[in-house]
C-alpha positions in Angstrom: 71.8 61.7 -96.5 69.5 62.8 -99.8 66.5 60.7 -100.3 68.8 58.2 -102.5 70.8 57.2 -99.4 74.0 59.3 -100.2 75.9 61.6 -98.2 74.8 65.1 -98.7 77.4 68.0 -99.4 76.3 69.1 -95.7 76.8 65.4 -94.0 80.4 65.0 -95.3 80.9 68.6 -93.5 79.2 67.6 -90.7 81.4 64.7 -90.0 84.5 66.5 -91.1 83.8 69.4 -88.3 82.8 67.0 -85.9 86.2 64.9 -86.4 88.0 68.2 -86.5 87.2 69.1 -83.6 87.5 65.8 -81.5 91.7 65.8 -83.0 91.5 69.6 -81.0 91.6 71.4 -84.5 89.2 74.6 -85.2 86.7 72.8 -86.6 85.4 76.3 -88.6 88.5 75.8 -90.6 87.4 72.5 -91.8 86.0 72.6 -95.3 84.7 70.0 -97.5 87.0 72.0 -100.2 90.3 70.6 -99.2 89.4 66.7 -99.3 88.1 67.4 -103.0 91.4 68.9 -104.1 93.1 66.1 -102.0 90.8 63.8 -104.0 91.3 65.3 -108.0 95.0 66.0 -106.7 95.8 62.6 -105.9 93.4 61.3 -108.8 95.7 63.2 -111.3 99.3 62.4 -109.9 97.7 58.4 -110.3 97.0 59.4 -114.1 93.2 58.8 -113.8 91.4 61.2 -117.1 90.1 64.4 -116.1 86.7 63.4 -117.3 87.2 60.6 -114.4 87.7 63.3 -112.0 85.2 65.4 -113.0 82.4 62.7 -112.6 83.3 62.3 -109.0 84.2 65.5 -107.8 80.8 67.2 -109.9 82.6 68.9 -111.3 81.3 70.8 -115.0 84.1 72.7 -116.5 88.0 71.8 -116.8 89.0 74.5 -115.9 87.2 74.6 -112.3 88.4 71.0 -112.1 92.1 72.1 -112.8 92.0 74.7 -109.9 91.3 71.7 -107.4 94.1 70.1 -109.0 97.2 70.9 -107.1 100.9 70.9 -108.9 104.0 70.1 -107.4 105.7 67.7 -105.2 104.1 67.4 -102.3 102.5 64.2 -102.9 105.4 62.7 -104.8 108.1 63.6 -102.2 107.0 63.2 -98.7 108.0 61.1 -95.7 104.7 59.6 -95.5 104.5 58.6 -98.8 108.1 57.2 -98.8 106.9 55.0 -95.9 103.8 53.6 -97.8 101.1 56.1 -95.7 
C-alpha cells in the first residue's frame, strides 16, 4: 500500500502471483496486464464512457485505453456468462 492506504501497482501483483501459484498456475505468467483489459473490456461491453475507463484504469490517451479494450464475443457468448458467472 502507498502512504494513502491503496494498493500499489506492485501489491495487486503480489497477490495476483501469490494466488497464481496456490491454483498450481506459473505464477511468472501472472500480470497485472490482463485484469486491466478484463476490467476496460468488460467496462466497455456494459457501455460505461471511455473517459470512465480511463479514470480507473490510469489511463492518459484513448488510444492506449482502446488497446486494453478487447473486441469480440468472448464476453457476450460464453457458458459462464449464459449461466449468470
Amino acid at each position: 500500500m502507498d502512504r494513502h492506504g491503496h494498493l500499489t501497482v506492485q501489491a495487486v501483483v503480489f497477490v495476483l502471483k501469490r494466488h497464481a501459484a496456490r491454483a498450481r498456475l506459473a505464477p511468472e505468467q501472472a500480470a497485472g496486464h490482463s485484469l486491466s483489459a478484463g476490467l476496460a473490456t468488460s467496462a466497455a461491453a456494459a457501455g460505461v464512457p471511455e473517459r470512465v475507463i480511463a479514470e480507473q484504469t490510469s489511463h492518459r490517451g484513448a488510444a492506449m485505453l482502446r488497446r486494453h479494450i478487447r473486441e469480440g464475443s468472448l464476453l457476450r457468448e460464453n457458458a459462464a456468462g449464459a449461466t449468470g458467472l
